[in-house]
C-alpha positions as CSV (number, residue, x, y, z in Angstrom):
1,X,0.0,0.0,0.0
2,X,2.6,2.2,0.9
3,X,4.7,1.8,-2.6
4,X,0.9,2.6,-4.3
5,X,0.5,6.3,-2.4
6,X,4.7,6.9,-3.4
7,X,4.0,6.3,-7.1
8,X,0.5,8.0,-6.9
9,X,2.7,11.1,-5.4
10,X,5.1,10.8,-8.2
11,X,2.5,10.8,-10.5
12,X,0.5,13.5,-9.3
13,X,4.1,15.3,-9.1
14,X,4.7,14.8,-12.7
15,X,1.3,16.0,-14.0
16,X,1.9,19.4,-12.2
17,X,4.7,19.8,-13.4
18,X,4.4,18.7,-16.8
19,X,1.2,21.3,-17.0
20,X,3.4,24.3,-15.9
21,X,6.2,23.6,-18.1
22,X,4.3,23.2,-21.5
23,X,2.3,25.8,-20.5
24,X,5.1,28.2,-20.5
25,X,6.7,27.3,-23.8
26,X,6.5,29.7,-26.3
27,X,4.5,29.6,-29.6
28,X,8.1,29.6,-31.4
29,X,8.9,26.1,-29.7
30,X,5.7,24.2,-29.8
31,X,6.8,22.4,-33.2
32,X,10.1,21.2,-32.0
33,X,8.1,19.9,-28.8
34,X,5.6,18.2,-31.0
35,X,8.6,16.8,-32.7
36,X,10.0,15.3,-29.9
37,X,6.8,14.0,-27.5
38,X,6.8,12.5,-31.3
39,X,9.7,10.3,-31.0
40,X,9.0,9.9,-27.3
41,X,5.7,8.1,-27.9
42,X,7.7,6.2,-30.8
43,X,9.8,4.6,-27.7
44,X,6.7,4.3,-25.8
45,X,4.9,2.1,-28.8
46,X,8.0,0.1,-29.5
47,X,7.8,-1.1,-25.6
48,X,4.2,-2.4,-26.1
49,X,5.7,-4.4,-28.7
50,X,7.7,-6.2,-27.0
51,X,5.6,-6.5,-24.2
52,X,2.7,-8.2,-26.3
53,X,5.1,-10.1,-28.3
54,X,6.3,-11.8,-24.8
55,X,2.9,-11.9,-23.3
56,X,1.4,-15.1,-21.8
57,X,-1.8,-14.7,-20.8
58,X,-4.8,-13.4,-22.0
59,X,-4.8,-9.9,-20.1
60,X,-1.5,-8.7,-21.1
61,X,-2.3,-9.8,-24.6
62,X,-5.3,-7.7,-24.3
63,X,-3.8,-4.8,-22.6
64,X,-0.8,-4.9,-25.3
65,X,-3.2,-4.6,-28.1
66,X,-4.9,-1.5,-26.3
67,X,-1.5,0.4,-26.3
68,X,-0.3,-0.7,-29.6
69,X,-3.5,0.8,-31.4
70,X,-3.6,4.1,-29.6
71,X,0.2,4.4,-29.1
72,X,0.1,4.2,-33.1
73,X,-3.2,7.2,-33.3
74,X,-1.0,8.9,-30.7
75,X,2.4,9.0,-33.2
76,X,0.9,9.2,-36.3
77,X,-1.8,11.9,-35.4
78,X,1.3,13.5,-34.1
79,X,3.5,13.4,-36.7
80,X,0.0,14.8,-38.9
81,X,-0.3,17.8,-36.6
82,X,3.6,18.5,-36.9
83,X,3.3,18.8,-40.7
84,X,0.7,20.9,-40.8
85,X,2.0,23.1,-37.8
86,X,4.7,23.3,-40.3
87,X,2.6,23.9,-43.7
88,X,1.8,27.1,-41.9
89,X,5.2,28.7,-42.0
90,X,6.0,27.5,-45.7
91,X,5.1,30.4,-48.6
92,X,2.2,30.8,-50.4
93,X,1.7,29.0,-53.6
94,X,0.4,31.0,-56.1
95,X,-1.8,29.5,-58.3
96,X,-2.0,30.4,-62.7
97,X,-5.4,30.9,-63.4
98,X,-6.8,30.0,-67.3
99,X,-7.2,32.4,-69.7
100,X,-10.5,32.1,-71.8
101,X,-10.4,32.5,-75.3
């Protein structure tokens, strides 16, 4: 019980914390953040790999799934939101209209 109410402290710790520093970034970092929460979650997913590819029971198998679907949304939604983040800052492309006639 008492290891449960140290890592629900740490956790609770971490979310805090976490809030106030992304909070404070500024609008000229958030793509470079993206970026790398990117490859963060790309560790993450690679973990539930391995952990449902050594899975013995039906739970863990289960579980494992779970995280390998929406660790895959979570990277490749992402990576979506980077490019466009990025798309934003690129120039203009002017178009050629038709002339009729």
């Amino acid at each position: 019980m008492e290891q449960l109410l140290v890592q629900l402290a740490i956790f609770i710790i971490a979310a805090f914390l976490g809030f106030e520093l992304i909070s404070r970034v500024p609008n000229l970092l958030h793509t470079p953040l993206m970026s790398a929460t990117n490859a963060i979650h790309g560790i993450v997913l690679v973990g539930a790999i391995i952990v449902f590819a050594t899975a013995d029971d039906t739970f863990t198998i289960v579980v494992g799934f779970i995280a390998i679907v929406l660790g895959a949304m979570n990277v490749i939604g992402g990576f979506w939101v980077t490019n466009r983040m990025l798309g934003m800052f690129r120039p203009p492309v002017k178009r050629v209209r038709k002339r009729k006639g």
